[in-house]
N, C-alpha and C positions, 0 to 999 in steps of 0.2 A: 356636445362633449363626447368624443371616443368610448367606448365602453370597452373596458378591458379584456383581453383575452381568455374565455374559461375554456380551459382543460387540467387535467390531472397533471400535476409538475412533476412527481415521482416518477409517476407511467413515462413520461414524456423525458426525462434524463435517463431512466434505465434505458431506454430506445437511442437514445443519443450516444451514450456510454457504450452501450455493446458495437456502436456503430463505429465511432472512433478506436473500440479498442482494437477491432477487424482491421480496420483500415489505416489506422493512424490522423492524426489532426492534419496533418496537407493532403492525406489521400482521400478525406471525406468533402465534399464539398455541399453547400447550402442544398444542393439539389438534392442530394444525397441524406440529406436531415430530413428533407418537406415528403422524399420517400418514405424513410424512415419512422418520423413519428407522425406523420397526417397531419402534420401543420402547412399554413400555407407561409411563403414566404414573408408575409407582412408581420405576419403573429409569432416567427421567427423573432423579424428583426422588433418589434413590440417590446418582448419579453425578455430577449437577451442581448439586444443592441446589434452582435454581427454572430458571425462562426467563432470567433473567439468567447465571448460573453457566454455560448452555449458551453462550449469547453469547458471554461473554467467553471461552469456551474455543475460541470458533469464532477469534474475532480472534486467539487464539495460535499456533492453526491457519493461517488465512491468511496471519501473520509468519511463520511459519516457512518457507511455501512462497516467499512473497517473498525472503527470505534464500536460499533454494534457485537463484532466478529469477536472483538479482544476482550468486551467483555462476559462475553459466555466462557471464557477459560478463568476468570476469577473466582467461581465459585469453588476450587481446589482451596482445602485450608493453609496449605503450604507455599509461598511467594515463588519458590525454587522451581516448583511444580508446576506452578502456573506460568513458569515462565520458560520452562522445559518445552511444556506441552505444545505450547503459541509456535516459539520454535521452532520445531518439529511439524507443525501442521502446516506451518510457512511452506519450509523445505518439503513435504508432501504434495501440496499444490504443485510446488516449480518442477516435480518430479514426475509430475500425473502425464501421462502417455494420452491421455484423450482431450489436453487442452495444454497446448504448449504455447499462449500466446503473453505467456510473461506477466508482469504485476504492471495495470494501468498506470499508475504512477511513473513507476522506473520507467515505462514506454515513455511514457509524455519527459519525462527528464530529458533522455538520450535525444528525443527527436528533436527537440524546440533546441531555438539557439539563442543565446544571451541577448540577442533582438525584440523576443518576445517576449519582456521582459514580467507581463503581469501573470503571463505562465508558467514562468520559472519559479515567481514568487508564490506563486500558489502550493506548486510542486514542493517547493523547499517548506513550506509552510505543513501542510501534510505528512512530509516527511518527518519534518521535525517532531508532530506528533507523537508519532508511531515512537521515535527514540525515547519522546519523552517516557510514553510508558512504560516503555522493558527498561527504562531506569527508577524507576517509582518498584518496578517490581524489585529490580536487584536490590534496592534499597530499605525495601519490606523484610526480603531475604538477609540483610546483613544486621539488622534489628533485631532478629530474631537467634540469631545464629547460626543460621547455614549459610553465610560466607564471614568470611575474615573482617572484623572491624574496620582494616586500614584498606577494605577492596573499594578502588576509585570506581564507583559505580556508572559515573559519569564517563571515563572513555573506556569499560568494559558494555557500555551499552550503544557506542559509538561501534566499538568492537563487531559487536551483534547484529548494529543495523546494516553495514555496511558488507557482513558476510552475507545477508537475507538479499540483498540487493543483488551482489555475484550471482546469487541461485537463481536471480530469479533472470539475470540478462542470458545465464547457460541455457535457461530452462528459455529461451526466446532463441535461444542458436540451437535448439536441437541436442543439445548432449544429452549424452547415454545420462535415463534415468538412477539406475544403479549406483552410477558415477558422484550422482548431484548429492546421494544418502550418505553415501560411506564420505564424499567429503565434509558432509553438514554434522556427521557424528565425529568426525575427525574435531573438529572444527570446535565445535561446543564443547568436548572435552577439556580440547588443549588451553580453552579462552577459559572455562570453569572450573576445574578440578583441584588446579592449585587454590583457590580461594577456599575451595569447600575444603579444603586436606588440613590447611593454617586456621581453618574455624575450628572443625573436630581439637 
């Protein structure tokens, strides 16, 4: 009987991930992995069936550390604040002048096409994450009272995900970071403010 491949999985998807995120999933090829993380092809295909299986293992990767990320801004006692803050830290990344290759996820959305279809599902799955939580937060915020009772938390956090997502395809096309700020403050006002104005 075969004995399983031992190496470090963590070590071996961050290497993967950063690879894919350089390159894109068609521009990285097998060859390109076994450079990558020191695996050989067998233990490759072993551990994650093909270049796909690595992939999607990597996107699982990446959600997790996301989920990690979001939750180090809940320790603010204010829902509104912690979800200001996330925000805003998003929009900083996509704005950052020393690493403009965009949010993994949104990469892998745009590139794959509805063929690949267990990437798409991963992708939208992940995503949907992320919404779910900046809705858990507005909804913490509307309990408490800093938003309006009747604020549909649900498509203002649909609202949110889908401005984060903009920032972050601009921040993959090179726009003027300045640009990416004053639209993300634009932006979070005009989707927030009435709520908070109708709670006051």
């Amino acid at each position: 009987m075969a004995r399983p491949p031992q190496f470090d999985r963590s070590e071996i998807l961050e290497k993967a991930t950063q690879l894919f995120w350089e390159h894109g999933y068609r521009g990285a090829s097998v060859s390109d992995l076994v450079k990558a993380t020191g695996l050989l092809p067998g233990s490759i295909y072993a551990s994650f069936g093909n270049k796909e299986g690595v992939f999607i293992a990597c996107l699982e990767y990446y959600s997790v550390k996301l989920e990690g990320n979001r939750e180090q801004f809940e320790r603010e006692s204010s829902p509104l604040t912690v979800l200001r803050n996330f925000f805003f830290a998003v929009v900083e990344q996509s704005a950052d002048g020393d690493d403009r290759r965009g949010c993994f996820l949104v990469n892998a959305s745009l590139e794959c096409g509805e063929s690949e279809t267990a990437i798409k599902s991963k992708v939208r799955g992940c995503l949907s994450q992320n919404e779910t939580w900046l809705r858990d937060q507005l909804e913490a915020a509307r309990q408490v009272g800093e938003l309006s009772e009747d604020t549909d938390t649900t498509k203002l956090a649909a609202c949110l995900t889908g401005a984060m997502f903009g920032f972050r395809v601009m921040s993959r096309a090179q726009e003027d970071s300045n640009k990416i700020r004053d639209m993300a403050t634009a932006t979070f006002e005009c989707l927030m403010t009435p709520w908070q104005q109708v709670a006051i």
